[in-house]
C-alpha positions in Angstrom: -11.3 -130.5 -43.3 -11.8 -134.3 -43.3 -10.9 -135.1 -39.5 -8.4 -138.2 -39.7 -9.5 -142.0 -38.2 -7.5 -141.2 -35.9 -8.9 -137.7 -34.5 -12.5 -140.3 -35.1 -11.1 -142.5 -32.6 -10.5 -140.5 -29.5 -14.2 -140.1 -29.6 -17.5 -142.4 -28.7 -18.4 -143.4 -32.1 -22.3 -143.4 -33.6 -24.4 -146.3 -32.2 -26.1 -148.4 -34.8 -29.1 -149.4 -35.3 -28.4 -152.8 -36.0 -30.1 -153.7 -39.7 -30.5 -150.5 -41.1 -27.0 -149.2 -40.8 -26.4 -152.3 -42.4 -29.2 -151.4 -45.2 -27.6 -148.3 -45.8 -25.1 -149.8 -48.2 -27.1 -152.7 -49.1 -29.1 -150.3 -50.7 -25.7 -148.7 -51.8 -24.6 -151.5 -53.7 -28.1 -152.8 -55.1 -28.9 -148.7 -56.1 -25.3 -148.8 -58.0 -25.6 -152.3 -59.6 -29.3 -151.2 -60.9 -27.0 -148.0 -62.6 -24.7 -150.6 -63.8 -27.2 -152.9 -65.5 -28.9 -150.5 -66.9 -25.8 -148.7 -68.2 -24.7 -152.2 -69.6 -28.1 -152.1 -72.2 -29.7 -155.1 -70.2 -33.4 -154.6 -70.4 -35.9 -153.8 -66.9 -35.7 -154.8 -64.3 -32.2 -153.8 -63.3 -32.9 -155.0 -59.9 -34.6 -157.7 -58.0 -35.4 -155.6 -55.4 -39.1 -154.6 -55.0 -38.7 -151.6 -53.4 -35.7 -150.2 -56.1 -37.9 -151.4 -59.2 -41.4 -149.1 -57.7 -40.0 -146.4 -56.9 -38.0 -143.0 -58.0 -34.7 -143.3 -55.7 -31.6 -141.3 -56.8 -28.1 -142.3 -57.7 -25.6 -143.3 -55.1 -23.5 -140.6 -57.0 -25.0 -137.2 -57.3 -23.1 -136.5 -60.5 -24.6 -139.0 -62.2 -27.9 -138.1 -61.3 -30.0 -136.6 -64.4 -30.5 -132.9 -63.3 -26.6 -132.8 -62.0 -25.4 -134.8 -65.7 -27.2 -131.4 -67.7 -25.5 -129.1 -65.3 -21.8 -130.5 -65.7 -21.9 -130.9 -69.0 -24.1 -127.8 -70.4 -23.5 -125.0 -67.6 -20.3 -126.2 -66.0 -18.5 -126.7 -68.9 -20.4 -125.3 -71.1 -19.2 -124.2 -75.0 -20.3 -120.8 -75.2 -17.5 -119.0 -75.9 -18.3 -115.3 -74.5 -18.5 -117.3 -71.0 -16.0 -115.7 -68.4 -15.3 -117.2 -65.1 -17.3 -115.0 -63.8 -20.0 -115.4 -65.5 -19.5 -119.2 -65.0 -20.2 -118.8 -61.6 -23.1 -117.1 -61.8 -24.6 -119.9 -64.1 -24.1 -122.8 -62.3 -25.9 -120.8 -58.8 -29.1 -120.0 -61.2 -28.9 -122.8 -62.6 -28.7 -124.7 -59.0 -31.4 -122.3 -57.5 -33.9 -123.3 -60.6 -32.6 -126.9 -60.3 -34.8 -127.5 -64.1 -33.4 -128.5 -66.9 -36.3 -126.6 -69.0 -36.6 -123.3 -67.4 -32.6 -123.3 -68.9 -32.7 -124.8 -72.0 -36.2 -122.4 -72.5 -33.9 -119.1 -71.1 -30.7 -119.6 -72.9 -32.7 -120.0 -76.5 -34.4 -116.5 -75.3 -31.3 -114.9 -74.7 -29.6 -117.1 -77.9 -27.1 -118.5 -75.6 -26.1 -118.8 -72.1 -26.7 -116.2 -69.5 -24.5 -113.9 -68.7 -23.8 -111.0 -66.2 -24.5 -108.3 -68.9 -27.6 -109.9 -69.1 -28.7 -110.0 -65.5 -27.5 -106.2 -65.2 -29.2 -105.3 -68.5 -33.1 -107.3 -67.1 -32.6 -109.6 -70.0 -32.3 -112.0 -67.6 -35.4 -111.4 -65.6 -37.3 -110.3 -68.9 -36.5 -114.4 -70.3 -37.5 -115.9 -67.1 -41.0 -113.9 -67.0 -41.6 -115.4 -70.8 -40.6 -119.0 -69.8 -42.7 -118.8 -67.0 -45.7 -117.7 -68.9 -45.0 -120.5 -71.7 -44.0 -123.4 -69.3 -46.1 -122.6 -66.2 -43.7 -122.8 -63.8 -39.7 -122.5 -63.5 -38.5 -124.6 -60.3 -38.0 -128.0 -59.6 -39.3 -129.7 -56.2 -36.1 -131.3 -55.9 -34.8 -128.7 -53.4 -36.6 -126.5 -50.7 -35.9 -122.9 -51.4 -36.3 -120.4 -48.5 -39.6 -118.5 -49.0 -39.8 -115.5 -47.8 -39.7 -112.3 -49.7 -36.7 -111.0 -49.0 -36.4 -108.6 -51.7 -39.9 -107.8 -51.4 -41.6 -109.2 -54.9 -44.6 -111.7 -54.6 -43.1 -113.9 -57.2 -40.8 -116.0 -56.3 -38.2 -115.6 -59.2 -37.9 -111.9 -58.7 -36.5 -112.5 -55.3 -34.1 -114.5 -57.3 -33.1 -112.1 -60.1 -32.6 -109.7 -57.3 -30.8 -112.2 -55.0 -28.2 -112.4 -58.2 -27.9 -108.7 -58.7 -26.6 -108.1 -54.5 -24.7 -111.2 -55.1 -22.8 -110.9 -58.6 -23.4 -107.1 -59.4 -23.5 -105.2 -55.9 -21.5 -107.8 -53.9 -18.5 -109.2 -56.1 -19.9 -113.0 -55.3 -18.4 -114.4 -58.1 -14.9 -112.7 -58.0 -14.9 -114.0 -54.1 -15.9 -117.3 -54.8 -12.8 -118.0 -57.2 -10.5 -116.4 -54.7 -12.1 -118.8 -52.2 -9.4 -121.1 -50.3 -11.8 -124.0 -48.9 -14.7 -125.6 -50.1 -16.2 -124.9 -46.5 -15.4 -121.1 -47.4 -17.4 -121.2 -50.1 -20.6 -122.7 -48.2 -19.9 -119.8 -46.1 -19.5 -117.0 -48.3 -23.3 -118.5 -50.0 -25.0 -118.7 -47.7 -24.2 -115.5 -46.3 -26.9 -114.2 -48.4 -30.4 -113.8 -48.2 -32.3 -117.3 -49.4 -29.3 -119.4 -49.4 -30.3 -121.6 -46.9 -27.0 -123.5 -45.7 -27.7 -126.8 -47.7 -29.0 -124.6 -50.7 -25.4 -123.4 -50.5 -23.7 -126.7 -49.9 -25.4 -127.9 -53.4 -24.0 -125.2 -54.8 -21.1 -124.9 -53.7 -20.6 -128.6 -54.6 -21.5 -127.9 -58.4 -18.7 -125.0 -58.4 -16.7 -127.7 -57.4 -17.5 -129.8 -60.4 -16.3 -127.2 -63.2 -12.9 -126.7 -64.0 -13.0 -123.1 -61.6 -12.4 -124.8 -58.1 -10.7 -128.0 -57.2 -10.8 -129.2 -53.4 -11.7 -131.9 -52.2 -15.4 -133.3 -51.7 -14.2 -135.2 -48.2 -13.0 -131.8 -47.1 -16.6 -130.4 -46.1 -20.3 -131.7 -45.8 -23.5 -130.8 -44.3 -27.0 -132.9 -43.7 -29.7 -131.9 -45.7 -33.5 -132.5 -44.0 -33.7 -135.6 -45.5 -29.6 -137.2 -44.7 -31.0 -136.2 -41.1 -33.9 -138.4 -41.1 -31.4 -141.4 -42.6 -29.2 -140.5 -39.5 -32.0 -141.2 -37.4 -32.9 -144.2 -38.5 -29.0 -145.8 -39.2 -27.7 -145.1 -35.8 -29.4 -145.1 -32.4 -27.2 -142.2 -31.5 -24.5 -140.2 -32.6 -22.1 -140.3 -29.8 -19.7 -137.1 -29.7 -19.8 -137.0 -33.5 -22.2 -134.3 -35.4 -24.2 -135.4 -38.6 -21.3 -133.7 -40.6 -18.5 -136.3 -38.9 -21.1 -139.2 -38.9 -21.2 -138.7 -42.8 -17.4 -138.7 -43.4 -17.2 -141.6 -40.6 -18.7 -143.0 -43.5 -16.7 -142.3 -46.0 -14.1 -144.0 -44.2 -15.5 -146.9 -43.5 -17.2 -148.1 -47.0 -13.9 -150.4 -47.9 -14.3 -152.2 -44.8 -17.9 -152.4 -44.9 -19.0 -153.8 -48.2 -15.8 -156.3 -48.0 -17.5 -157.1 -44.1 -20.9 -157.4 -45.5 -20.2 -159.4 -49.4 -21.7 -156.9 -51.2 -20.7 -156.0 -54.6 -19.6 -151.7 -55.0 -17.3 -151.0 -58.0 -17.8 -147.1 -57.4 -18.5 -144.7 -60.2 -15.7 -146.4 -62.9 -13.7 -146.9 -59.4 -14.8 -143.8 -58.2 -15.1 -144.2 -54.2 -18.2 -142.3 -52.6 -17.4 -139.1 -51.2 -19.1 -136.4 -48.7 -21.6 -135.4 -50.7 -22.3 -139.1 -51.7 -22.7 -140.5 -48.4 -24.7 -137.6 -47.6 -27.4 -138.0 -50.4 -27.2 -141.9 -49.4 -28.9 -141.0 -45.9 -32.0 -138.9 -47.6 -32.2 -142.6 -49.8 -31.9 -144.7 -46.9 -34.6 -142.0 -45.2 -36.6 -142.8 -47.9 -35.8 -146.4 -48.6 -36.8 -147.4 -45.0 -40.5 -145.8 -45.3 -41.4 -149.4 -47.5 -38.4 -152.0 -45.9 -39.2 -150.8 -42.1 -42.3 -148.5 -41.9 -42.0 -149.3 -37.6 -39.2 -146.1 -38.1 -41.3 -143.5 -38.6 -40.4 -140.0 -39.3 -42.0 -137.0 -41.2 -42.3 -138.6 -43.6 -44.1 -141.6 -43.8 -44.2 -142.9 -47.4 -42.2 -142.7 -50.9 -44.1 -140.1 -53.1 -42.3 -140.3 -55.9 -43.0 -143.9 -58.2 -40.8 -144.4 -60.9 -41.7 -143.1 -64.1 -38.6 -143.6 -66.5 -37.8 -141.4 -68.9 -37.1 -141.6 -72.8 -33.6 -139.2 -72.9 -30.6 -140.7 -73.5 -28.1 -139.5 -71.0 -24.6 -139.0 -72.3 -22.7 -139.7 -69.3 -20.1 -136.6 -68.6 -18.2 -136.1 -65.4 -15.7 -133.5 -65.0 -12.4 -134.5 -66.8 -10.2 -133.6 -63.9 -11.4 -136.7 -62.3 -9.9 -139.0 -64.9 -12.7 -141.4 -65.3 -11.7 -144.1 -66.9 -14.9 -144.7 -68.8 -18.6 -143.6 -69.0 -20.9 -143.9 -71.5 -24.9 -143.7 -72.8 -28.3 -144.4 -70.4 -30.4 -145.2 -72.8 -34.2 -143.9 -72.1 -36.5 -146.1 -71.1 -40.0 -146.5 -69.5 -41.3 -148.7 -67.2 -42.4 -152.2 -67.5 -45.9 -152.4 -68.0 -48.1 -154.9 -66.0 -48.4 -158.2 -68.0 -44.4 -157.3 -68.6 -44.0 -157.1 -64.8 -45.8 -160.5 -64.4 -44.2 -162.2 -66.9 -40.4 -161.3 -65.7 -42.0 -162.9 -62.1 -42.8 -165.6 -63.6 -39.3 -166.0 -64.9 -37.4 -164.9 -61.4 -40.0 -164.2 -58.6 -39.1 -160.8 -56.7 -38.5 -161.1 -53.0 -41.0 -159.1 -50.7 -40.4 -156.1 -48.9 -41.3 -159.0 -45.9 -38.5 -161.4 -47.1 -35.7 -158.0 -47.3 -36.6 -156.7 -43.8 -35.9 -160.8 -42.6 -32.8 -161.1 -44.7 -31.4 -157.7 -42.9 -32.6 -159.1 -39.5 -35.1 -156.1 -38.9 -36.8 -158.0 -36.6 -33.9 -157.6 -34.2 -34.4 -154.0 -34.9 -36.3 -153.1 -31.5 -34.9 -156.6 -29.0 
């Protein structure tokens, strides 16, 4: 459950790191408007921001992120009409666990539609995902870090999967459990109860459930760091006081009214969609990431962005769950990047600040006094 501000306020609060707790929804609000201007049809850059316009940083909102658009709209909610709940369930977890929008698309035309329990039980399932494999060369996405181990005792890595699904869905009544679940923390629970669910391999997850019309709670009710929201709460605060990562990130939540109106920055939400749990928490692994160009002097793991923006020519219908009552959404159009002499001449036009001029504007230098 989201603890109230008032339980937050019997307790020593995080301590910030002055500048880069306040970068955390600069970046917010420069991240969202980029979304914006490109969802407006305004050609690149989106941004003035050096860092934002080099490199591959994800959306302040997870579901509008490209992977997590494909998965509400063709696997959430989905049109295939031999679909039960059940089998619902079990789609969006592969489809989480694969976390690539090709392996799918390449699995469902094998099987001539969406998979389904019979086909899991039957090895059509498994038999699809060895022939994808052989014509793709691969089936996951780096996006997540799945637990390795062999836990089912295959060498390849997808048929510790397949297996994983049959205990779950066919030996352990997973999906029947997860719609009877009353919390979104119980679901977290019940997932990663099982071998290779890590506990934020189940948060993802269970957060995707959450999107299709078969659960409904609330994403403020429960959230979890991921490796990389752990690093960003390292380099935000100084300490945490008496709260856990879990609290710090709902802190958050909390606080983002007050803060953008404290700081002038511009937020509109997701078509007046506030940031949630799961929001704030991806906005930490950003910061994390974020921080490796603006303030390299707070080093982590990780010590540089690997991942340069590449653009992509898909349109993205925009499609969020309906019981959210968006008021709008819309069509990113694909795009590529601006080549060099493009680059230059846009300077010309409106020279880009340095990554020097944003660590003086956000008063790094103060960072260590």
């Amino acid at each position: 459950m989201n603890p109230s501000p008032t339980h937050f306020s019997r307790r020593s609060p995080p301590q910030l790191r002055n500048g880069v707790y306040e970068l955390y929804w600069t970046f917010a609000s420069r991240r969202q408007s980029a979304f914006e201007a490109r969802l407006a049809g305004q050609s690149q850059p989106w941004t003035s921001d050096p860092i934002l316009q080099v490199y591959k940083f994800c959306n302040v909102f997870r579901a509008a992120d490209r992977v997590s658009q494909f998965m509400i709209k063709d696997v959430a909610y989905g049109q295939d009409a031999e679909t039960t709940a059940r089998d619902r369930v079990f789609q969006i977890t592969a489809f989480r666990t694969f976390s690539n929008i090709a392996t799918w698309e390449s699995v469902t035309s094998e099987l001539g539609g969406s998979p389904r329990l019979d086909h899991l039980r039957s090895g059509e399932f498994e038999r699809a995902l060895d022939r994808v494999k052989a014509q793709n060369g691969g089936l996951y996405t780096g996006a997540f870090i799945l637990c390795a181990n062999k836990a089912f005792g295959f060498d390849e890595k997808h048929r510790n999967h397949v297996a994983l699904f049959k205990h779950m869905f066919l030996d352990h009544a997973c999906a029947e459990r997860v719609l009877q679940a009353p919390s979104l923390e119980a679901v977290v629970e019940l997932l990663q109860g099982f071998p290779l669910m890590g506990p934020f391999m189940a948060y993802q997850t269970a957060i995707d459930l959450n999107y299709s019309e078969l659960l409904d709670f609330s994403e403020d009710d429960y959230t979890q760091a991921g490796p990389g929201a752990l690093r960003g709460l390292k380099k935000a605060f100084t300490n945490l006081g008496d709260y856990s990562p879990a609290d710090t990130i709902l802190w958050m939540v909390d606080r983002q009214d007050e803060e953008f109106r404290r700081l002038g920055l511009s937020f509109r939400g997701l078509f007046g969609r506030r940031l949630h749990g799961i929001d704030c928490q991806g906005l930490f692994c950003e910061l994390d990431k974020y921080c490796r160009e603006a303030v390299p002097q707070l080093t982590s793991a990780r010590s540089r962005i690997k991942a340069k923006y590449s653009g992509s020519e898909r349109n993205i219908d925009l499609f969020f769950p309906p019981k959210w009552q968006l008021p709008s959404s819309g069509v990113i159009r694909g795009s590529r990047p601006m080549s060099g002499e493009r680059k230059r001449r846009q300077a010309m036009v409106a020279p880009l600040k340095s990554p020097k001029e944003v660590h003086e504007e956000l008063a790094i230098a103060d960072l260590f006094a």
